[in-house]
PADOGU-981540 format. One record per residue: residue number from 1; chain; x, y, z of N, C-alpha, C, O in turn. Coordinates in nm, 4 decimals. Layout:
N
NODE; nr; kette; n.c1; n.c2; n.c3; ca.c1; ca.c2; ca.c3; c.c1; c.c2; c.c3; o.c1; o.c2; o.c3
NODE; NUM; A; X; Y; Z; X; Y; Z; X; Y; Z; X; Y; Z
...
This chain:
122
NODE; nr; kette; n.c1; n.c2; n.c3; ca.c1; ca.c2; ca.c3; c.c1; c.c2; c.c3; o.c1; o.c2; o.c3
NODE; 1; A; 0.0623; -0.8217; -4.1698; 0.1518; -0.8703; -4.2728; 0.2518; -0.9741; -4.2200; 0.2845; -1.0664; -4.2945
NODE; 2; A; 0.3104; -0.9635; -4.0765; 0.4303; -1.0401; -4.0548; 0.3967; -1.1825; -4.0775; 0.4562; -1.2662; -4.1453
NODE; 3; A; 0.2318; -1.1978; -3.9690; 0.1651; -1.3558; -3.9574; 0.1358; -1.4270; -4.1015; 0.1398; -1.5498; -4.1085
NODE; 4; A; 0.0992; -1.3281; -4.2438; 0.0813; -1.3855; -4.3612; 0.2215; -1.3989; -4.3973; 0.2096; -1.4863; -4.4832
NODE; 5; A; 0.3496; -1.3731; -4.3919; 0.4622; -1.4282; -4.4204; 0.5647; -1.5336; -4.3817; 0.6640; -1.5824; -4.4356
NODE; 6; A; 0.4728; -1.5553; -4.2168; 0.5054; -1.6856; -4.1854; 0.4314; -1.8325; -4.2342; 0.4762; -1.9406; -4.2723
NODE; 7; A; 0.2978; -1.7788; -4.2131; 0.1768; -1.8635; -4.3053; 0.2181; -1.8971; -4.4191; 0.2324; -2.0178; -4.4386
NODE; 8; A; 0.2501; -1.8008; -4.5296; 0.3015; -1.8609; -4.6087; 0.4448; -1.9272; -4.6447; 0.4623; -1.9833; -4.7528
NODE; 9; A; 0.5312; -1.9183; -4.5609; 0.6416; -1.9591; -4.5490; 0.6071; -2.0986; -4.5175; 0.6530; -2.1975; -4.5748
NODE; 10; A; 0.4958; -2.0971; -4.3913; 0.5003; -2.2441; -4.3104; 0.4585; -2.3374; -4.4509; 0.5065; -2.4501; -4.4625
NODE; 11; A; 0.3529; -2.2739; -4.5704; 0.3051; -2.3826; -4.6601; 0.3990; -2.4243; -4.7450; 0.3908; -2.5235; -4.8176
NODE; 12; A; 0.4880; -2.3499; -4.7368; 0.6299; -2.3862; -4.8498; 0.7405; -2.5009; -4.7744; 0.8067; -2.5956; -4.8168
NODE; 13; A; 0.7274; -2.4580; -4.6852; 0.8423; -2.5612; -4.5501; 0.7803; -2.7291; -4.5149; 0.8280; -2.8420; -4.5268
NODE; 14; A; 0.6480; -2.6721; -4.4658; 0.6305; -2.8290; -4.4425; 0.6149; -2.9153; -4.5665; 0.7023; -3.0008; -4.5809
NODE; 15; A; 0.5044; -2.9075; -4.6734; 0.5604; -2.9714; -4.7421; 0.7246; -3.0515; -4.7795; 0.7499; -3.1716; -4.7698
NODE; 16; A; 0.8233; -2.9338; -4.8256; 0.9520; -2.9487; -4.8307; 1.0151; -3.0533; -4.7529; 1.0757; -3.1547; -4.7877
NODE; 17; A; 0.9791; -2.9923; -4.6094; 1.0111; -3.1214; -4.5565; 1.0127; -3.2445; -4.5464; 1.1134; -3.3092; -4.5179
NODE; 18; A; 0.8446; -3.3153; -4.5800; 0.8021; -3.4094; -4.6127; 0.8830; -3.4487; -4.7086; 0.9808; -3.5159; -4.6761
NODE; 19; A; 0.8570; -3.4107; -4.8706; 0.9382; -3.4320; -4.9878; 1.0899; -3.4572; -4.9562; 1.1663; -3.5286; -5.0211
NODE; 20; A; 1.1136; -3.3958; -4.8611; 1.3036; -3.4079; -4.8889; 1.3085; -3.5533; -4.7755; 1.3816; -3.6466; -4.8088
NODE; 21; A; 1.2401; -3.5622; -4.6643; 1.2490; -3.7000; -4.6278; 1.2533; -3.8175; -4.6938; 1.3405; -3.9042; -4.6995
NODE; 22; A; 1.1370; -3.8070; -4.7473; 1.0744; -3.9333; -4.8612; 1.2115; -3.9971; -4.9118; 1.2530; -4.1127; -4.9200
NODE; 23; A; 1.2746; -3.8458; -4.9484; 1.3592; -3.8478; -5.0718; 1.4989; -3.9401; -5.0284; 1.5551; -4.0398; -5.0737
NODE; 24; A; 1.5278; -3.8112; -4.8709; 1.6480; -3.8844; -4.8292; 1.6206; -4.0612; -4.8118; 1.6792; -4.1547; -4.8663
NODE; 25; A; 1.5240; -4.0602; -4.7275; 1.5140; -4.2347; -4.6794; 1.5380; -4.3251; -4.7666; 1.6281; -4.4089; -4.7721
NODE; 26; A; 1.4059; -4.2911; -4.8711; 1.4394; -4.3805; -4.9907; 1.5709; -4.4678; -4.9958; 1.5924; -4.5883; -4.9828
NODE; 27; A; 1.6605; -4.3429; -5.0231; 1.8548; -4.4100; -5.0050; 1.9197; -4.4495; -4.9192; 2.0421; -4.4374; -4.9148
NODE; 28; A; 1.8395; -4.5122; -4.8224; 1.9178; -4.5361; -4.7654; 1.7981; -4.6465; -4.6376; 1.6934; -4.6306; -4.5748
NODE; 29; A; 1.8974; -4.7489; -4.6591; 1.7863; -4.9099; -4.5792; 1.9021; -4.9052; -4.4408; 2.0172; -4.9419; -4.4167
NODE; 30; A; 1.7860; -4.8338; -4.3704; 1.8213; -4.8241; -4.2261; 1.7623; -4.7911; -4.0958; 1.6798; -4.7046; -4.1252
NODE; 31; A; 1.7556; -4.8119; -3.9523; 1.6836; -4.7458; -3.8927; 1.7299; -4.6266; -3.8656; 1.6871; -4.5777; -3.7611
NODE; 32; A; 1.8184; -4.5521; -3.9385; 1.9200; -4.4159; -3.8803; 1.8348; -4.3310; -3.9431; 1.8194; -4.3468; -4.0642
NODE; 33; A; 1.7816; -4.2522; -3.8922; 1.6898; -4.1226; -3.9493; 1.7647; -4.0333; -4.0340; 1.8030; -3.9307; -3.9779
NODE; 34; A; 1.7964; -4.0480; -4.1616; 1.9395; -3.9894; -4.2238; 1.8214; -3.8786; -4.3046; 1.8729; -3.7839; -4.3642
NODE; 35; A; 1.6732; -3.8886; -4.3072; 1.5932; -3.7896; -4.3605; 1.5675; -3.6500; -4.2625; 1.5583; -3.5367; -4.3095
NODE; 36; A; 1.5585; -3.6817; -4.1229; 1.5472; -3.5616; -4.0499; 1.6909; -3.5098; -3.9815; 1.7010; -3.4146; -3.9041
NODE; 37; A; 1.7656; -3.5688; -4.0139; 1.8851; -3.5453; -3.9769; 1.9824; -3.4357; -4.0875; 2.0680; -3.3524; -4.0577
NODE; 38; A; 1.9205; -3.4819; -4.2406; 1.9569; -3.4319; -4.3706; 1.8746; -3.2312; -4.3587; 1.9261; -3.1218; -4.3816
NODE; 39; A; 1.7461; -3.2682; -4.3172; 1.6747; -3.1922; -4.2993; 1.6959; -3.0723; -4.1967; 1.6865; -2.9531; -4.2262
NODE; 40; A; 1.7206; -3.1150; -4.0937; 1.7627; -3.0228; -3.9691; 1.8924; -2.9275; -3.9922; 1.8953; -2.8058; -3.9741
NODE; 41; A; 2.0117; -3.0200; -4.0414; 2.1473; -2.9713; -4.0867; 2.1000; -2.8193; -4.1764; 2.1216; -2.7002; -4.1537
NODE; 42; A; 2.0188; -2.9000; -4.2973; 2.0192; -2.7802; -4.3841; 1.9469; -2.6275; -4.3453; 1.9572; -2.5085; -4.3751
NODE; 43; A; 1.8724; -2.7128; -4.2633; 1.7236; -2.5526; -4.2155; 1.8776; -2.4718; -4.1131; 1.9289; -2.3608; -4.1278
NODE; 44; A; 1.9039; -2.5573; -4.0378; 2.0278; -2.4868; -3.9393; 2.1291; -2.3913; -4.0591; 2.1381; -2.2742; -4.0222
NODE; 45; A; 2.1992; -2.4184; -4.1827; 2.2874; -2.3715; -4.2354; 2.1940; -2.2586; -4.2874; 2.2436; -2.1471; -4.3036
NODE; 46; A; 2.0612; -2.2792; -4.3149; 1.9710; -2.1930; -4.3810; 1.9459; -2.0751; -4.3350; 1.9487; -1.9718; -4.4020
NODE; 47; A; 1.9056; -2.0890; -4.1523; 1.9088; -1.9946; -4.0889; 2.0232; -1.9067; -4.0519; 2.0141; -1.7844; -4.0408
NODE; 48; A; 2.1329; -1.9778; -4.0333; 2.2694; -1.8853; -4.0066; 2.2787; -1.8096; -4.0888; 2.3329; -1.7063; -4.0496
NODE; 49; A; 2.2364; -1.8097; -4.2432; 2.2829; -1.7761; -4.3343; 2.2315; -1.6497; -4.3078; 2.2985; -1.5468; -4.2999
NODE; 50; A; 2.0536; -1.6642; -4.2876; 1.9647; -1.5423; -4.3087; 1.9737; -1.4823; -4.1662; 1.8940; -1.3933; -4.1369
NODE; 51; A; 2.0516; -1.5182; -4.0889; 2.0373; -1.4500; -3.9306; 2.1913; -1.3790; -3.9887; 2.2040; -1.2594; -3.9623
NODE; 52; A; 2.2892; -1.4359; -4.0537; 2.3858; -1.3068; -4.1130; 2.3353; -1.1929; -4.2112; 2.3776; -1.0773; -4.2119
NODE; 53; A; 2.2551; -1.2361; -4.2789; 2.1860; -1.1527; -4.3703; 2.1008; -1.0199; -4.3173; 2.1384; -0.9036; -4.3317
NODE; 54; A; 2.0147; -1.0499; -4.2722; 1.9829; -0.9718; -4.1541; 2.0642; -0.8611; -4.0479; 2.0208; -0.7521; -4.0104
NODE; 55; A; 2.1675; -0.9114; -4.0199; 2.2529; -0.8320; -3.8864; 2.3634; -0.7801; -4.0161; 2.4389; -0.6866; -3.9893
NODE; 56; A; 2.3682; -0.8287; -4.1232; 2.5212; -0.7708; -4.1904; 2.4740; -0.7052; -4.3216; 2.5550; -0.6214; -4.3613
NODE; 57; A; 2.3541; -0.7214; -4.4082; 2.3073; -0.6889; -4.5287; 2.1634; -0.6280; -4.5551; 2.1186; -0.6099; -4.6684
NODE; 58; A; 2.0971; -0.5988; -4.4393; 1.9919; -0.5050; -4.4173; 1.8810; -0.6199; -4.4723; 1.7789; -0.5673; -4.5166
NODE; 59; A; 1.8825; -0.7515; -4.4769; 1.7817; -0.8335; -4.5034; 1.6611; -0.7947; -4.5082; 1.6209; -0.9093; -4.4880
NODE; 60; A; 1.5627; -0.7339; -4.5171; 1.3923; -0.6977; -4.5126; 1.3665; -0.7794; -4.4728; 1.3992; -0.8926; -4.5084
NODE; 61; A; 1.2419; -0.7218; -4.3118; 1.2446; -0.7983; -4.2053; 1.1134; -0.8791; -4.2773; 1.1429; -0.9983; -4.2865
NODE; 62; A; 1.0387; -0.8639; -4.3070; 0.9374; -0.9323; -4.3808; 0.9595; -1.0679; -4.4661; 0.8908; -1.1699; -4.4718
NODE; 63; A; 1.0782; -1.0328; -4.5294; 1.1730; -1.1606; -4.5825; 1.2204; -1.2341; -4.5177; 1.2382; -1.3508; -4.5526
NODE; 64; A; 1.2560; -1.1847; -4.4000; 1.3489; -1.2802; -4.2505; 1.2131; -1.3236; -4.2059; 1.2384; -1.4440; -4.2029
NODE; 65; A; 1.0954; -1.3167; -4.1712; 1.0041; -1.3666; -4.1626; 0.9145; -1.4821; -4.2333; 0.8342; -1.5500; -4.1694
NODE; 66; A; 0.9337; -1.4942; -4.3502; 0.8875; -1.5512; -4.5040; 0.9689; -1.7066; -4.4883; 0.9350; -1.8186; -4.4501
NODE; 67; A; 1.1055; -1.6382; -4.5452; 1.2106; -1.7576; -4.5246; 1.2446; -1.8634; -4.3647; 1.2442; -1.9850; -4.3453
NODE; 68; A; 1.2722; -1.7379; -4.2708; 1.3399; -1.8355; -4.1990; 1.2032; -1.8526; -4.0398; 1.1866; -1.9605; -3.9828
NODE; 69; A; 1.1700; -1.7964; -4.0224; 1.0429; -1.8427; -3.9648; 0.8893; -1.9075; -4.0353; 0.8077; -1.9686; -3.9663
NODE; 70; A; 0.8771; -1.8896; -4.1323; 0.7864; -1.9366; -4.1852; 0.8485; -2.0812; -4.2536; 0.8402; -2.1910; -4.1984
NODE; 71; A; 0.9112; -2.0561; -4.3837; 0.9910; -2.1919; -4.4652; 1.0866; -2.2539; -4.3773; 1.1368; -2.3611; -4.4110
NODE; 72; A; 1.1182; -2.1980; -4.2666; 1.2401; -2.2991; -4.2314; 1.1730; -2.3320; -4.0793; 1.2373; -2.4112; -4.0105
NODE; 73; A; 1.0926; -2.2964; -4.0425; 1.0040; -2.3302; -3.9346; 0.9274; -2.4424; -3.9727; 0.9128; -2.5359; -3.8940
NODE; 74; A; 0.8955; -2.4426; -4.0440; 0.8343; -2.5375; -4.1703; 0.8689; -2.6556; -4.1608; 0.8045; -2.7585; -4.1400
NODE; 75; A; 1.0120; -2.6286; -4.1829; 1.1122; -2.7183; -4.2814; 1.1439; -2.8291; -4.1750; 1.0958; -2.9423; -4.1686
NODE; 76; A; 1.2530; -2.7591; -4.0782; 1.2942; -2.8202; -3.9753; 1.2083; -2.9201; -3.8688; 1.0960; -2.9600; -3.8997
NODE; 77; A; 1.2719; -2.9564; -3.7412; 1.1461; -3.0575; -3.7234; 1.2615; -3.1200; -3.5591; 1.3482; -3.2074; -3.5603
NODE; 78; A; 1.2204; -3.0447; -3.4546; 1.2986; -3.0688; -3.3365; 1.1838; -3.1867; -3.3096; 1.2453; -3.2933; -3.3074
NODE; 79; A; 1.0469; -3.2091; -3.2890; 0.9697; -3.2583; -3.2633; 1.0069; -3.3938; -3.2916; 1.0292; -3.4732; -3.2002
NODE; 80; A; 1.0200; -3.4449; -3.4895; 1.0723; -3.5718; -3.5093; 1.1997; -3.5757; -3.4751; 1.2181; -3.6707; -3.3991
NODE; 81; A; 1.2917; -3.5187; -3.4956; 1.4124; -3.5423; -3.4318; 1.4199; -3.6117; -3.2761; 1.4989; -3.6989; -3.2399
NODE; 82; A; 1.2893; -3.5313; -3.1772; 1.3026; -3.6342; -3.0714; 1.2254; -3.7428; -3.0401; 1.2421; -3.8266; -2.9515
NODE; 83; A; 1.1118; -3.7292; -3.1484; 1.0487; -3.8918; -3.1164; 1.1334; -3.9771; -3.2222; 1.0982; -4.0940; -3.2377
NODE; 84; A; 1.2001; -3.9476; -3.2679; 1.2738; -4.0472; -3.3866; 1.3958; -4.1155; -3.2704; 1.4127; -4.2344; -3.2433
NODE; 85; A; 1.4632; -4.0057; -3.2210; 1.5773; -4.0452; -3.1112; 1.5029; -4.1716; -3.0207; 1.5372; -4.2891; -3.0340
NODE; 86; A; 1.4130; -4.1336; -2.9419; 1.3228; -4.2111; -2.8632; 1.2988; -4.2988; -2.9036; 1.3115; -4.3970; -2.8304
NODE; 87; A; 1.2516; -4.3186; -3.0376; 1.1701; -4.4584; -3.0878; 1.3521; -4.5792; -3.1060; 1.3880; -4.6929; -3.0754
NODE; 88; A; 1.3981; -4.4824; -3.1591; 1.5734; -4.5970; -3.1894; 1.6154; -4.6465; -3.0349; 1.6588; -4.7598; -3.0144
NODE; 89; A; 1.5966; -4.5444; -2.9262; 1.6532; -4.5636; -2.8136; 1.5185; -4.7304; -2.7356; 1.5552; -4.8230; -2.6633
NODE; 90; A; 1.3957; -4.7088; -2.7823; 1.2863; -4.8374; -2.7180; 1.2831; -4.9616; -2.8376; 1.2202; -5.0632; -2.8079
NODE; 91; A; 1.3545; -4.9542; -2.9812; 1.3975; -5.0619; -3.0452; 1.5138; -5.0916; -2.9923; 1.5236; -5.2133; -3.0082
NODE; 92; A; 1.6041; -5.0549; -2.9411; 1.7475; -5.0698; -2.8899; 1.8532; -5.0842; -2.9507; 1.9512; -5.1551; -2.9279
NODE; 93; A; 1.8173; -4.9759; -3.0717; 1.8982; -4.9124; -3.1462; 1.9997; -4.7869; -3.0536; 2.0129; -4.6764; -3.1062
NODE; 94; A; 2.0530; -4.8092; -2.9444; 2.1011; -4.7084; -2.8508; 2.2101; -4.6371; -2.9395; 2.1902; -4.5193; -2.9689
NODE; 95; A; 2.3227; -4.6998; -2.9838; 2.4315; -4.6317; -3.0767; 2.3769; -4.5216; -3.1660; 2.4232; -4.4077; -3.1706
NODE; 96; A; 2.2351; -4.5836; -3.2632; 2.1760; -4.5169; -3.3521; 2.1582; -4.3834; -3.2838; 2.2080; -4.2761; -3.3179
NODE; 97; A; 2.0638; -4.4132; -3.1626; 2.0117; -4.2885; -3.1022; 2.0947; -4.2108; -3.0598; 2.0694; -4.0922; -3.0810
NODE; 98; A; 2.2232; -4.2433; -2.9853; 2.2825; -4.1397; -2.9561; 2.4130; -4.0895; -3.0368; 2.5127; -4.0267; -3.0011
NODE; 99; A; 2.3810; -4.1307; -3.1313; 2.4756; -4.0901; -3.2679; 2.3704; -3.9809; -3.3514; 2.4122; -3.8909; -3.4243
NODE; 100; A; 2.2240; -4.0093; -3.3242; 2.1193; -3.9014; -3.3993; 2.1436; -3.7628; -3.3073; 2.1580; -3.6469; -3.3462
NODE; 101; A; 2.1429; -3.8101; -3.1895; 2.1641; -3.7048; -3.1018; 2.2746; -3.6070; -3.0611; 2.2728; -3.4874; -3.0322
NODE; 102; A; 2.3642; -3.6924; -3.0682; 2.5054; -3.5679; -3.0837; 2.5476; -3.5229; -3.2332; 2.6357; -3.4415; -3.2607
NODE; 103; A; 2.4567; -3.6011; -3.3332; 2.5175; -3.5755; -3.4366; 2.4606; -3.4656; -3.4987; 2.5073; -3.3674; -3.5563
NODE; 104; A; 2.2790; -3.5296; -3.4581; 2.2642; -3.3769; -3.5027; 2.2738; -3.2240; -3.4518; 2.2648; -3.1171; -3.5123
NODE; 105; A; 2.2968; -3.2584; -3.3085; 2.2932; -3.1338; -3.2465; 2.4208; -3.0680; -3.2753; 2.4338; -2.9462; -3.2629
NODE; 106; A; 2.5504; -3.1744; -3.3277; 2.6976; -3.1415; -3.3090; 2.7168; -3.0673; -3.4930; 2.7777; -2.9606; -3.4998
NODE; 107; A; 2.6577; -3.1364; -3.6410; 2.5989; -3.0596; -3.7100; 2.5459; -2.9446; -3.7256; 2.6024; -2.8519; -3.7837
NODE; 108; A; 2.4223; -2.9387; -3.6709; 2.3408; -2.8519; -3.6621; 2.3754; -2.6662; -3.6129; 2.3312; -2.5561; -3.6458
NODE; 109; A; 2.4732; -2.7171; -3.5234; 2.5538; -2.6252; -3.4590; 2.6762; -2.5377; -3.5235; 2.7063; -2.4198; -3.5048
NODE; 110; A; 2.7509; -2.6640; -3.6274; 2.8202; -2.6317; -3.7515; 2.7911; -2.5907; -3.8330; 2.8761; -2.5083; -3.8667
NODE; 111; A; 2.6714; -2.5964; -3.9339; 2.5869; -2.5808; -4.0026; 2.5476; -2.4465; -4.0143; 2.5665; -2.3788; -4.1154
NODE; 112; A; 2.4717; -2.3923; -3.8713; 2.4103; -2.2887; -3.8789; 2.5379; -2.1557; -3.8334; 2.5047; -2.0381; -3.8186
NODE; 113; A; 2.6993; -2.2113; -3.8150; 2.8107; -2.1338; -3.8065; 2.8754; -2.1110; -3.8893; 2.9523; -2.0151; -3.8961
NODE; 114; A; 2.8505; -2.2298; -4.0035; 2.9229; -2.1903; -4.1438; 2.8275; -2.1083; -4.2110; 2.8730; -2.0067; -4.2636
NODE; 115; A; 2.6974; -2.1314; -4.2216; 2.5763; -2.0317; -4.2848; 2.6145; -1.9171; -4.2601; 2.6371; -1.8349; -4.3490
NODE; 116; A; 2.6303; -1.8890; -4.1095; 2.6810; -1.7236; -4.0752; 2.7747; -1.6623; -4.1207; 2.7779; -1.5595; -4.1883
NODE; 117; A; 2.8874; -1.7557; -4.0660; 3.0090; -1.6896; -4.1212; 3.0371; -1.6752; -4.2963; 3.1049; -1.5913; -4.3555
NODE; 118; A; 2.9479; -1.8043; -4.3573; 2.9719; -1.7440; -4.5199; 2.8787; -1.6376; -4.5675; 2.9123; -1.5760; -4.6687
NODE; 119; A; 2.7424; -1.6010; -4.4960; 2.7180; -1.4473; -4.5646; 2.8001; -1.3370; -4.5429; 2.8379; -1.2439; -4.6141
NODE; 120; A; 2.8227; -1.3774; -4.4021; 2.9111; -1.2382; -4.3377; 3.0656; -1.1874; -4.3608; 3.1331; -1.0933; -4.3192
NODE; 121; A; 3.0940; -1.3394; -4.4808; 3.1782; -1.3109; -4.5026; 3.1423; -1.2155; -4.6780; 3.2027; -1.1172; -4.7209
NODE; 122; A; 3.0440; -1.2797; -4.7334; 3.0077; -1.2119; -4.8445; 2.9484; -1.0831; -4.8809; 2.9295; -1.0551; -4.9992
């Protein structure tokens, strides 16, 4: 059961991901990856949320499986995040890149601390 709740999680996530890129880029004429950057933030706030849920609200582990390893395993995307960094850093987009790079890691980090702290506070 656990592997069919990541499976199906993963078919709900990647898509998502795709779609919410498309979506972010669209708006925005730039080489700044503002789609996997949009993307990463949220899977990070997503998971804090359900890693409080879990440790503070008896989450069903099958559900913590579904959502945040399957859909948000999915979702997220360390992989483009570092060939995206890379590719800005060999156009010599350097600012870009290392503004993707602390920004999202410096986000991401926020993100998945406010997720926590607002279930755990709920």
């Amino acid at each position: 059961m656990p592997v069919l709740m990541v499976f199906l999680g993963g078919m709900v996530g990647a898509p998502l991901r795709f779609l919410t890129d498309r979506a972010v880029q669209r708006r925005h004429d730039s080489v700044f990856p503002w789609g996997t950057l949009v993307i990463n933030v949220t899977g990070s706030f997503v998971l804090g949320a359900l890693g409080a849920a879990s440790a503070h609200h008896h989450l069903v582990p099958d559900l913590g499986l579904l959502l945040g390893t399957g859909v948000c395993g999915g979702f997220t995307t360390f992989s483009t995040f570092s060939y995206e960094t890379v590719r800005l850093m060999e156009d010599g987009s350097l600012a870009e890149a290392g503004l993707n790079a602390v920004g999202s890691l410096g986000l991401g980090l926020a993100a998945a601390a406010l997720g926590y702290a607002l279930l755990t506070w709920l």
